[in-house]
C-alpha positions as CSV (number, residue, x, y, z in Angstrom):
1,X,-28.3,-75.6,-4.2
2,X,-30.2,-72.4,-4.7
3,X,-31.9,-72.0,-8.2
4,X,-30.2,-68.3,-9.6
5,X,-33.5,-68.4,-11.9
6,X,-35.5,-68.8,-9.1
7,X,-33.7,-66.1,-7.1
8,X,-34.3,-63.3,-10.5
9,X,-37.6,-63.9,-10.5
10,X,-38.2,-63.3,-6.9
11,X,-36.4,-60.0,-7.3
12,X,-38.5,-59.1,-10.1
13,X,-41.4,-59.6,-8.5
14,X,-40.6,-57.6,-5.0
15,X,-39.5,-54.9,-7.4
16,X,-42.8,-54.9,-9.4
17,X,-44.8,-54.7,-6.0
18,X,-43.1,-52.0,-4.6
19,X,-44.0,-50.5,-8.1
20,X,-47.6,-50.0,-7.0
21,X,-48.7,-46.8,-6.0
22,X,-49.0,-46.7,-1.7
23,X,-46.4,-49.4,-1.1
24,X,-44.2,-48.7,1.4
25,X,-42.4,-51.9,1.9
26,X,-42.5,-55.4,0.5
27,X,-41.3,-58.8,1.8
28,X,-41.4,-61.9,-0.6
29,X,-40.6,-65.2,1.0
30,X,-40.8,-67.4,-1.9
31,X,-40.3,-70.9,0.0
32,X,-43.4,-70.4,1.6
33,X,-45.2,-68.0,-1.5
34,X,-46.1,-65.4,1.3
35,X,-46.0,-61.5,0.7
36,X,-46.4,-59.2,2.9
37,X,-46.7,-55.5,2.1
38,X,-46.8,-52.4,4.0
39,X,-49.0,-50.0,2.6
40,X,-50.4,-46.4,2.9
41,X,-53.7,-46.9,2.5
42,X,-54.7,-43.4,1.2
43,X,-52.5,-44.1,-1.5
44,X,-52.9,-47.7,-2.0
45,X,-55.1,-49.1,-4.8
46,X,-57.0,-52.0,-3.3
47,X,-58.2,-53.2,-6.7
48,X,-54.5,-53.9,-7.9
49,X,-54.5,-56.0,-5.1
50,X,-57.1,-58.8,-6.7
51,X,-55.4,-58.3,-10.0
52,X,-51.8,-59.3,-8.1
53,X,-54.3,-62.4,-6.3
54,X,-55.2,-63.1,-10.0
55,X,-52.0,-63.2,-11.0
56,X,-50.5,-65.7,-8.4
57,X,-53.3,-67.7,-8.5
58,X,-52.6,-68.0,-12.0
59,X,-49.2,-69.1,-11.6
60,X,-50.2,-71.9,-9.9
């Protein structure tokens, strides 16, 4: 059975990526905790990159 909770928050966190300036696209596969962004990397801020490795690794 699929946790709806579960499901939420993994929508709220695609949504907060694609947030950050120079994404262009963002998959979240939570089963495996793997993100992978498309980015324009003239626009793309590498820094808030670490701070969304802090975060995750955080979570853990």
């Amino acid at each position: 059975m699929i946790d709806q909770s579960e499901n939420s928050d993994d929508r709220s966190i695609e949504r907060a990526l694609s947030l950050l300036p120079g994404v262009d696209q963002v998959s979240f596969f939570s089963r495996d905790r793997i993100v992978y962004l498309r980015v324009n990397e003239e626009e793309f801020d590498r820094g808030a990159l670490r701070d969304i490795e802090g975060l995750v690794d955080s979570a853990d």
